[in-house]
C-alpha positions in Angstrom: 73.1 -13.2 10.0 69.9 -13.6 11.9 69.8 -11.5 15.2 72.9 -10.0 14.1 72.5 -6.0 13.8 75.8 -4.1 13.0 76.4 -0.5 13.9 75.3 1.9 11.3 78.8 3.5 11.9 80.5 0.3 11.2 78.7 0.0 7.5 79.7 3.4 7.0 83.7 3.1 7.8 83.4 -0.1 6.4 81.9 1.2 3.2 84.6 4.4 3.3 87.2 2.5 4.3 87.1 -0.1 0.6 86.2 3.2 -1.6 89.9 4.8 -0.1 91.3 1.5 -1.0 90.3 1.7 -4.2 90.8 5.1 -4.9 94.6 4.1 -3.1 94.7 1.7 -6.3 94.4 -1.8 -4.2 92.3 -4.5 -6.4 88.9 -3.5 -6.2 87.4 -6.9 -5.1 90.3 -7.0 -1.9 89.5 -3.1 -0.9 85.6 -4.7 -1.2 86.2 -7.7 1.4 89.0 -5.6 3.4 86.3 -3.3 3.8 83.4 -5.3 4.8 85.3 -7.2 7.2 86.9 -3.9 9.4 83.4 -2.5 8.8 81.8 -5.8 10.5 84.2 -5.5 13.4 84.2 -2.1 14.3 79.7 -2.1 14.2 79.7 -5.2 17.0 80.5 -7.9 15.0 82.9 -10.8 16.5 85.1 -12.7 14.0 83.0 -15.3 13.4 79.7 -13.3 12.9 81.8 -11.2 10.2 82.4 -14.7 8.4 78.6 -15.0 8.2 78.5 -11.4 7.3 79.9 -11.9 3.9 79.1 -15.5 2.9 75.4 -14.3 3.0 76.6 -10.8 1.6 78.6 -12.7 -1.6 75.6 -15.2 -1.9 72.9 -12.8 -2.4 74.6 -11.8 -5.5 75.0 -15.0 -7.1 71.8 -14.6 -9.0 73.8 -11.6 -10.8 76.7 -13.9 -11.1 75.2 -16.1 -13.5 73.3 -13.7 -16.1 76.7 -11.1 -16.2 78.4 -14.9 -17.0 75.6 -16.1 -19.4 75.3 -12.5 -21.1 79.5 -12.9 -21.7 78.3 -15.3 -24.3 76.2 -12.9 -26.5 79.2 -10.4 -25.5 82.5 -12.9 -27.1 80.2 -13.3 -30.1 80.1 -9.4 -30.9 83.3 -8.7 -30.1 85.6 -11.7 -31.8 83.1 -12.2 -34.4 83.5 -8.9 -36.2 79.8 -8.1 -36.1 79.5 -5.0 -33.7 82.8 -3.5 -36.2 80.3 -4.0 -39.3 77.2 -2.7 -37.7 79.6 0.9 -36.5 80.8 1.0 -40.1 77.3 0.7 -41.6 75.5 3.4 -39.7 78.6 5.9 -40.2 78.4 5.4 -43.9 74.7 5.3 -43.8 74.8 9.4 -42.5 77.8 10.4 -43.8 80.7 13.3 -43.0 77.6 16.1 -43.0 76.5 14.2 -40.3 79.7 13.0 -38.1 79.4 13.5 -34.6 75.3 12.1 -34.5 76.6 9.0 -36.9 79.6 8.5 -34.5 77.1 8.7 -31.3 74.7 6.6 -32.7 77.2 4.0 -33.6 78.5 3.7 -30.1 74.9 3.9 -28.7 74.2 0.9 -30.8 76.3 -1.3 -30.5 77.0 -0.5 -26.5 73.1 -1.4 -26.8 73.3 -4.8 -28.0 76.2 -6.3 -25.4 79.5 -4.9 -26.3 81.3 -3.2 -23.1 81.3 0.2 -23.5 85.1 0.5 -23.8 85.2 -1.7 -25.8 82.6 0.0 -28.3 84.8 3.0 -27.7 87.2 0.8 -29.1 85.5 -0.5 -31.9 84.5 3.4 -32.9 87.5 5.0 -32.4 89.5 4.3 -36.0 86.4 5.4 -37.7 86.4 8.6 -35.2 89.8 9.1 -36.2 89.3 8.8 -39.8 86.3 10.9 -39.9 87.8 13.7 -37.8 90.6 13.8 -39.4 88.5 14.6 -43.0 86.3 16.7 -41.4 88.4 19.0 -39.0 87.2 18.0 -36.0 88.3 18.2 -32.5 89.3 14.8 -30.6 87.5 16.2 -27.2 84.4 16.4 -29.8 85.5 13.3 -31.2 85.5 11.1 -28.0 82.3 12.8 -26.3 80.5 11.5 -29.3 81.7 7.8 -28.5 81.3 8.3 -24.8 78.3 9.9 -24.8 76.7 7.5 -27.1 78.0 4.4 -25.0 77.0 5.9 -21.8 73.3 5.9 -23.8 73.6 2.8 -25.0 74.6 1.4 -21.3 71.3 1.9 -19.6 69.2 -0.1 -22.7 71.8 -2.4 -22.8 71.8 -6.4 -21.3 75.4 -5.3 -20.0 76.5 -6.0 -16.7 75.1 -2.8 -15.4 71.9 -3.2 -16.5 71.8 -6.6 -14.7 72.7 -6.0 -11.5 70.3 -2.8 -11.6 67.8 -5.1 -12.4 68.6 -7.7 -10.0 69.5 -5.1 -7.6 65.6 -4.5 -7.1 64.3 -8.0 -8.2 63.0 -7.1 -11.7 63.2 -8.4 -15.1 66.2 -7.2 -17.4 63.9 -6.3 -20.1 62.1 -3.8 -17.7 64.6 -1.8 -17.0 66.4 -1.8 -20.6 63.0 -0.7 -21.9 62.5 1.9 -18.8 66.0 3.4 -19.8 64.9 4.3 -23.2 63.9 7.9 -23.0 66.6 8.8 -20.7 69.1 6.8 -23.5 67.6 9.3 -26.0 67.6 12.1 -24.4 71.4 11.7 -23.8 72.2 11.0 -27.2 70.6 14.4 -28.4 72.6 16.1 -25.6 75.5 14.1 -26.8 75.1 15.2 -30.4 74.4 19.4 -29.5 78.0 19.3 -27.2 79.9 17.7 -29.1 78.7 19.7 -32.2 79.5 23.0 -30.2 83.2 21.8 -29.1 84.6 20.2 -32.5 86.5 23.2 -33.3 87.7 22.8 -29.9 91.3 21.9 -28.8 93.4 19.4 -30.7 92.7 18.3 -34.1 93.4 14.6 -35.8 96.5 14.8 -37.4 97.0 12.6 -40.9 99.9 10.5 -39.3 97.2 9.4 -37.0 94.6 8.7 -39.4 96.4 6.7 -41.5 97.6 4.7 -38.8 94.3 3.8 -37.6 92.7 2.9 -41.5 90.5 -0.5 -40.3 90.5 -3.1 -42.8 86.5 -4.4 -43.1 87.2 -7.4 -45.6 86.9 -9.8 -42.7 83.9 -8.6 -41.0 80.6 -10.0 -42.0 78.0 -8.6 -43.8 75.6 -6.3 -41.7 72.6 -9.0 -41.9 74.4 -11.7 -40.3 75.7 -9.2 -38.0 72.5 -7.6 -37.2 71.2 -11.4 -36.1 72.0 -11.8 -32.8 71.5 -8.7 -31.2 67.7 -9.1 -33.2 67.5 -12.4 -31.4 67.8 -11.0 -28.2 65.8 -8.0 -28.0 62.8 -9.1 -29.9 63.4 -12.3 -27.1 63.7 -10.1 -24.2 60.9 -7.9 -25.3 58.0 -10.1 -26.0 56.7 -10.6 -22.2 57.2 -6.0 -22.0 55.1 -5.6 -24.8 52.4 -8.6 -24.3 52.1 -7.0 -20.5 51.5 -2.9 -22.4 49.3 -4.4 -25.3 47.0 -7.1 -23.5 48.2 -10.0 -25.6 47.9 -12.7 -22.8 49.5 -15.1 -25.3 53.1 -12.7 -25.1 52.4 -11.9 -21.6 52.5 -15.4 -20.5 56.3 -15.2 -22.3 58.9 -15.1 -19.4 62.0 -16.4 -20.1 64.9 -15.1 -18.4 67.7 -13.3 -19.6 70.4 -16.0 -18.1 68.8 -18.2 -21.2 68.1 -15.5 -23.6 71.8 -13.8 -23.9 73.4 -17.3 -24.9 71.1 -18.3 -27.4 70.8 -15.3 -29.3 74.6 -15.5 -29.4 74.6 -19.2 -30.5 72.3 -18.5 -33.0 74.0 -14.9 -34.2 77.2 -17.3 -34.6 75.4 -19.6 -36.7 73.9 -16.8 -38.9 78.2 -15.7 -39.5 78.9 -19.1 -40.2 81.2 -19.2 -37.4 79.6 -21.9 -35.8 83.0 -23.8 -35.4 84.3 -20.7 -33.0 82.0 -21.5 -30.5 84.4 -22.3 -28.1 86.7 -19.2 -28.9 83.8 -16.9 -28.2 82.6 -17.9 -25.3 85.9 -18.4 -24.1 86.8 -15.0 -24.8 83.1 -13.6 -23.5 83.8 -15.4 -20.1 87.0 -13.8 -19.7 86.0 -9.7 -20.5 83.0 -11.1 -17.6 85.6 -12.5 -14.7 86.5 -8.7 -13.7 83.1 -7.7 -13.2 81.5 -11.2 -11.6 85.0 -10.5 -9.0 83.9 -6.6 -8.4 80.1 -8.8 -8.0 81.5 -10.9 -5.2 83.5 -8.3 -3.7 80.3 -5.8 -3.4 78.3 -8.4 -1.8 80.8 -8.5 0.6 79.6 -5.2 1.5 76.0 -5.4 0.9 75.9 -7.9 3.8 77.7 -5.5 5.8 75.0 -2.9 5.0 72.0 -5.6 5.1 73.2 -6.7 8.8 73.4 -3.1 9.6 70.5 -0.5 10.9 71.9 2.1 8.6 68.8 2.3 5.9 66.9 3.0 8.8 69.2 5.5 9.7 69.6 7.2 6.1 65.6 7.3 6.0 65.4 9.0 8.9 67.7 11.4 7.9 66.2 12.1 4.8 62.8 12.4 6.4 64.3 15.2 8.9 66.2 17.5 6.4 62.5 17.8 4.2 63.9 16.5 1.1 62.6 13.9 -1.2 63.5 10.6 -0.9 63.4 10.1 -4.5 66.5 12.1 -5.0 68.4 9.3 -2.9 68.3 6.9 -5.9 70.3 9.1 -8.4 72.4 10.4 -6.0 73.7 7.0 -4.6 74.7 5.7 -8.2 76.2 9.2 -8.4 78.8 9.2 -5.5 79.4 5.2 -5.9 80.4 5.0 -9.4 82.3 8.5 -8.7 84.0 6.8 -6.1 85.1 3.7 -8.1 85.0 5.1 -11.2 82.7 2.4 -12.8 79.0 1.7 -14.2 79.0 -1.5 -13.0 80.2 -1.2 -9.6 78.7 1.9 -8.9 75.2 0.3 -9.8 76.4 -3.1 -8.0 77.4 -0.9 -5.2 74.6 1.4 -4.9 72.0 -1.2 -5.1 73.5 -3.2 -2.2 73.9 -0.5 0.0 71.4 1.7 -0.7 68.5 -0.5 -2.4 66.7 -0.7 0.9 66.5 2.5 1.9 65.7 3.1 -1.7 62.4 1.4 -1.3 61.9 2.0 2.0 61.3 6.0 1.3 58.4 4.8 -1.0 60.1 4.7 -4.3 59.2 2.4 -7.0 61.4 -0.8 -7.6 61.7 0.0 -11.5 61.7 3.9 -10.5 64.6 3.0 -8.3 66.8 1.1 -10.6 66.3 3.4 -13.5 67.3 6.1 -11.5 69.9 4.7 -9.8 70.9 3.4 -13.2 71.5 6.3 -15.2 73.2 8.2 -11.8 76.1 5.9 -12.1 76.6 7.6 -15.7 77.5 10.8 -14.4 81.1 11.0 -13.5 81.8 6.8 -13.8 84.9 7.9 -16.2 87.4 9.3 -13.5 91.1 8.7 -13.4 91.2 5.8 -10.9 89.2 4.1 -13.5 90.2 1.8 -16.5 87.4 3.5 -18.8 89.4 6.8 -18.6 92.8 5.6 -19.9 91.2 3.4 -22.1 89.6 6.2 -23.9 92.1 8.3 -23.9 94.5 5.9 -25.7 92.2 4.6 -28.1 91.8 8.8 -29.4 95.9 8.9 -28.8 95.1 12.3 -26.1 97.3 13.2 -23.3 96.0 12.7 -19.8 95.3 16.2 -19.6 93.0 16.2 -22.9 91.4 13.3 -21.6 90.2 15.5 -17.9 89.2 18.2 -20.1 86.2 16.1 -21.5 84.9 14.5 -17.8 82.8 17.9 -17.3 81.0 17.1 -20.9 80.6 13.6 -20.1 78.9 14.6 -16.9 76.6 16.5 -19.0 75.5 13.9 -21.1 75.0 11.3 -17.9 73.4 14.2 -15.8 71.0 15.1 -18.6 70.1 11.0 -18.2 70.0 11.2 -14.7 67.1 14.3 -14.7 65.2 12.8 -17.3 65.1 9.4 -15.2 64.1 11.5 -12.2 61.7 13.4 -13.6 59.8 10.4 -15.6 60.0 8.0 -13.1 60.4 10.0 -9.4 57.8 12.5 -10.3 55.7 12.1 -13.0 55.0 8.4 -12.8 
């Protein structure tokens, strides 16, 4: 609210106080508001200031509200369709049991890529894993850091809901930072690929009972050139203005549509490919509802980004950082680090980290697109904690005990830390 400053110490118990309520299991969007309103409070505010506090907190997110809602349409098509299924099968037949793990990687990286949820690509991959492991000898903990490790790439170049709100989170085009995330996606996937090669004869093998159980049957899927057509659709759509901007073609550069009309019609127009043109309201039906969790945890974080907003602590977390000598860049990575850490989440921990954080971001001189690529890829370091619905997901869909499951959060931390450095490095230092 206007003339309104909060206490820096309010906007950070309000801010501790929602991630222990999450942590303490209470709905995420609740421990959000619960937070930003004893936060309010305790910095100055009176009751009806707090009010103000998070109607403008929740309304400067809408923008992210309606592309995460519009991209559920591209998401329902590639999910109910059968077309992310048949692209995963393809590219695991294409490389074959020599090549395994990098085929299993790869097919979670693309598909993750092109709009599915990453546990839901985990999902997707996992009978194949099975099967393939199974054959080949080896290990689940191999096994499932080849899917995770491949989603987690294909996350940051993906139009999922991550990559929105880091994009909206510094006011920039989705296609910049899906392109921007590209050498960091790679260099996770190699990393991916050389662990998970060096820990297949590690721990517990497939057993046939399991194998068998999980045999997928592809007759209903559709062939991989229908499938291929909407994800086409949407990054050739997405990428024209990028690459009219890099190669001087004012005709492409002039292109600038944005993604909240892109997503939709390259799913319309992937449906129509499949001949499933009379699903349309199915899909998006089932699109919108995998996107109400994350448009709640949305509203929720805005919540406490007007907490933060209202507050004087960006000026306070600059001025710390200026004191103790070190860089200001490394504030980026580090905030998507401890948020998604805390609520064991991309998403929110992008969501989270941008509205907290994004100003004091930008305020110690980094670059928007620097900033939201780095911030970005942080929140892939340890997103896939207990408290989290990505970590029993997993672990069901590779049938391991909780304990199997921990075992593989160091690995994964490698693959999303290697992401992290390469963002850093690239974009905080070199660029």
């Amino acid at each position: 609210m206007e003339g309104l400053t909060i206490s820096w110490i309010g906007a950070l118990a309000g801010l501790a106080i929602a991630i222990v309520l999450i942590l303490r299991k209470l709905n995420p969007v609740y421990a959000l508001f619960l937070g930003a309103i004893v936060g309010a409070l305790i910095g100055g505010a009176n009751l009806e200031e707090t009010v103000g506090v998070l109607v403008s907190g929740t309304q400067s997110v809408m923008g992210t509200v309606i592309r995460v809602l519009a991209a559920g349409v591209l998401a329902g098509v590639m999910m109910e369709s059968g077309a992310a299924e048949t692209i995963a099968q393809a590219i695991v037949r294409k490389f074959g049991g020599s090549k395994a793990i990098l085929a299993l990687a790869l097919a979670t990286m693309i598909i993750t890529a092109v709009g599915v949820f990453i546990p839901v690509a985990v999902l997707i991959v996992a009978p194949i894993a099975l099967s393939v492991g199974n054959k080949m000898g080896i290990s689940k903990i191999a096994l499932l850091l080849a899917l995770s490790g491949g989603g987690k790439a294909g996350n940051i170049i993906s139009p999922n809901p991550n990559a929105i709100a880091a994009a909206r989170g510094f006011n920039l085009d989705l296609s910049q930072v899906m392109l921007a995330g590209l050498i960091p996606a790679v260099c996770g996937l190699i990393v991916t690929v050389i662990v998970a090669t060096l820990l297949k004869n590690k721990g517990a093998k497939v057993p046939d009972a399991e194998a068998v159980d999980e045999a997928v049957d592809t007759s209903k899927y559709p062939p991989l050139g229908k499938a291929i057509v909407a994800p086409l659709v949407a990054v050739v759509l997405l990428m024209i203005n990028p690459i009219g901007s890099l190669s001087g073609i004012e005709a492409l550069a002039k292109f600038k549509v944005d993604a909240m009309y892109i997503l939709p019609i390259a799913g319309i127009i992937g449906m129509l490919a499949m001949g499933q043109g009379n699903k349309i309201l199915e899909y998006t039906a089932s699109g919108l509802n995998k996107m109400t969790a994350t448009v709640l945890i949305l509203i929720g974080a805005g919540g406490i980004a007007g907490l933060i907003s209202a507050s004087d602590l960006s000026t306070q977390v600059v001025s710390l950082i200026e004191a103790s000598g070190i860089s200001g860049t490394f504030l980026a990575p580090i905030s998507g680090i401890l948020m998604a850490a805390a609520t064991a989440s991309t998403s929110t921990g992008v969501i989270l980290a941008t509205g907290s954080f994004g100003q004091a971001i930008l305020n110690m001189g980094t670059a928007p697109l620097a900033a939201a690529v780095m911030v970005h890829t942080g929140a892939t370091v340890i997103d896939s904690l207990p408290q989290g619905n990505y970590f029993h997901v997993t672990a069901g869909a590779m049938k391991m005990t909780i304990k199997q499951r921990m075992g593989l959060i160091p690995y994964e931390a490698i693959v999303g830390g290697t992401m992290a450095i390469a963002a850093t490095l690239i974009y905080g230092f070199l660029f």
